[in-house]
Residue, then its C-alpha position, 0 to 999 in steps of 0.5 A: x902920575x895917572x890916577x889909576x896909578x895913584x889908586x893903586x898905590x893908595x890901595x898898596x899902602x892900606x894893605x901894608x897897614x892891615x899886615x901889622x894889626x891882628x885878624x879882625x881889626x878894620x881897617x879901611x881899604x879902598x877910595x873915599x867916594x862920599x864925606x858922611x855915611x848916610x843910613x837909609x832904612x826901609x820897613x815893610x810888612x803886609x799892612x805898611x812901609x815905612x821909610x826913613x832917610x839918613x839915620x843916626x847909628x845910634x836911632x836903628x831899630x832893633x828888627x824883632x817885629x813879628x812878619x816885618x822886614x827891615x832894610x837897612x842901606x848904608x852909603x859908605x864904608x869909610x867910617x870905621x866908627x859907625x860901620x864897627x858900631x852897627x857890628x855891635x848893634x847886630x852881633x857881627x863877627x869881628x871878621x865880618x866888619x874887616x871884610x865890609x871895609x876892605x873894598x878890594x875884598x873878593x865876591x863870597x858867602x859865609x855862613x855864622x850861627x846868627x847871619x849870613x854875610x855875602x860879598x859882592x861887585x856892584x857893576x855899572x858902565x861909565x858911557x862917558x869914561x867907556x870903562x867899567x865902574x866897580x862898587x863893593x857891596x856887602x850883604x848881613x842876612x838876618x832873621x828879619x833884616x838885611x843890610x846893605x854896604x856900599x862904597x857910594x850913594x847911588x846903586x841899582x836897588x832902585x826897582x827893589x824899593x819900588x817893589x816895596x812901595x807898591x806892596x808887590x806880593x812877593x816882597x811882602x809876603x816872603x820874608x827877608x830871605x826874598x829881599x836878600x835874592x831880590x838884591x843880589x839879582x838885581x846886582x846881577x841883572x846889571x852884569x848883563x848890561x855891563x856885558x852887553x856894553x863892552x861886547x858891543x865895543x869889542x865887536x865893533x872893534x873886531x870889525x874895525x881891525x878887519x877893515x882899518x887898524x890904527x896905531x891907536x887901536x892896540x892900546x884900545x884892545x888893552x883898555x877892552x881885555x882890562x873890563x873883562x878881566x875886571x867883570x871876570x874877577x866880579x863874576x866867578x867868584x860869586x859863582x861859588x858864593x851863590x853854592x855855598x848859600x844853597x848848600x850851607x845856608x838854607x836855614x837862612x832861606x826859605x822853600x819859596x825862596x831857594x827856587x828863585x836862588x836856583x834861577x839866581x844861580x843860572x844868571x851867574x852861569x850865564x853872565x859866567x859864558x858870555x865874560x868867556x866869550x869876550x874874553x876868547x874873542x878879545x884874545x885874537x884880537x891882538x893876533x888879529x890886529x898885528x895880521x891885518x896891519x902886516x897885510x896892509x904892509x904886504x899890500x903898499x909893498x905889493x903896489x911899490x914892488x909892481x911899479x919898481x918892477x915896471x920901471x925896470x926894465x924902461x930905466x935900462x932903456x932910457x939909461x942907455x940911450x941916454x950916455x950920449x955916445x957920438x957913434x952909438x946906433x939909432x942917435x940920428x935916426x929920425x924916429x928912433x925917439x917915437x919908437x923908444x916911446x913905443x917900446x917902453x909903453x908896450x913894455x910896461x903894459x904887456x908887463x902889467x897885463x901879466x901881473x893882472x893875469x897872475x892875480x897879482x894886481 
């Protein structure tokens, strides 16, 4: 059994599991990528940043310092005991906990009185498998504090953290709503890598079935329409959970802020365009590859067609000349057999002179 199969029936048997508890029990659905949850938290303000490596739940610290922001990045989702601990630290509807679990859950916002929680896909291109790699992430927007969710250590958040070493004027001086953006853009940025990646592939695959299709070539267009459609379900959905926290969360956001979520919502659309144009172009390739692979037939029958046709007309002549009957005319001439060559040379030239005139060679 494939390991894509074997994922999938993992992930069937934990939805079975959530249909008998009630709404708002966690239950853990996805693959387990890393043995300990590890908690990272960065502090910032405009005078300092602090930083502390791998946290004990029961150390975070309570985000209520005037003009500091804190950020607080969990790896791991699979530990239900610390995830639904970290809910009760900050407050977090039961619902909300569910949703951080449940890795197969679908990119959106929702606004709560105290928090704004967003969902989404972290996107990489794997260059040695040549597949897309997908990673939940969930965000908790607080007054204050931001925390992050993923499956797995290693994310795309590293030039935002490098921004907050450097004290770059944006991020210290705007609050957690910035931090916020800052992640989910960079999440997005790397749609356009991922994107760029596999249309490279499908161009070049495009290209490929013009000039030389291979058997092998379908079950490639198949892997290929399986990326797409995987960064199509990551992106559209987020569309829709970007409105939402323009429209219903803007006390989440200040007015520095939603210029930026504006230009965030741009990046979506564009990222939105370029999956669709991939996905046009992928769905004439099947077409595309069964018309090339008949025109390749259509050629080789062409050429065999041609060379039937020419030797036609000298298997009937050496067919008669050769049922060797004693009284048959020519049999004891003395060149009869130059001249039989002579007939079916000129024979087959006139006749391919006249599959060249018709453009049929």
């Amino acid at each position: 059994m494939s390991t894509g199969k074997k994922r999938r029936r993992e992930k069937l048997s934990q939805r079975r599991a959530k249909t008998s508890t009630a709404p708002g029990t966690p239950i853990f659905v996805g693959e387990r990528k890393m043995d300990d949850i590890r908690i990272d938290i960065m502090s910032y303000g405009q005078n300092q940043v602090l930083e502390l490596k791998d946290v004990p739940v029961q150390e975070l610290p309570d985000p209520s310092e005037e003009g500091a922001v804190t950020w607080i990045n969990v790896s791991g989702v699979h530990d239900l005991g610390i995830v639904e601990a970290i809910g009760r630290k900050f407050n977090l509807h039961p619902l909300t906990v569910e949703d951080i679990v449940n890795t197969s859950q679908r990119p959106k916002a929702e606004v709560f009185p105290e928090y704004l929680f967003v969902v989404l896909k972290m996107i990489s291109y794997d260059d040695e498998a040549k597949c897309i790699d997908v990673e939940h992430v969930s965000l908790i927007l607080g007054k204050g504090y931001v925390i992050s969710f993923l499956e797995d250590e290693g994310d795309v958040f590293d030039m935002v953290r490098e921004r907050i070493r450097k004290s770059k004027w944006m991020m210290v001086n705007l609050k957690s709503d910035y931090l916020a953006y800052a992640l989910i853009d960079s999440v997005v940025d790397h749609y356009f890598l991922a994107v760029e990646k596999v249309g490279d592939f499908i161009e070049d695959m495009d290209d490929h079935l013009l000039s030389d299709p291979q058997p092998g070539d379908l079950q490639e267009i198949h892997r290929l329409k399986r990326d797409v459609l995987i960064l199509r379900k990551s992106v559209w959905p987020l569309r829709e959970g970007i409105g939402i926290m323009e429209k219903n969360g803007t006390s989440f956001f200040q007015t520095e802020t939603k210029v930026f979520m504006r230009d965030l919502y741009d990046h979506t659309i564009q990222v939105i365009d370029m999956v669709e144009a991939l996905r046009d172009l992928l769905g004439g390739m099947h077409d595309t590859y069964l018309s090339s692979v008949s025109n390749r037939m259509n050629e080789v029958m062409k050429v065999l067609t041609i060379i039937a046709t020419v030797f036609i007309p000298l298997t009937f002549i050496a067919g008669v000349y050769g049922m060797n009957f004693r009284y048959m005319p020519e049999l004891e001439w003395r060149w009869g057999y130059p001249l039989v060559w002579v007939v079916m040379v000129g024979i087959g030239g006139s006749m391919i002179l006249f599959f060249k005139r018709k453009k049929w060679l």
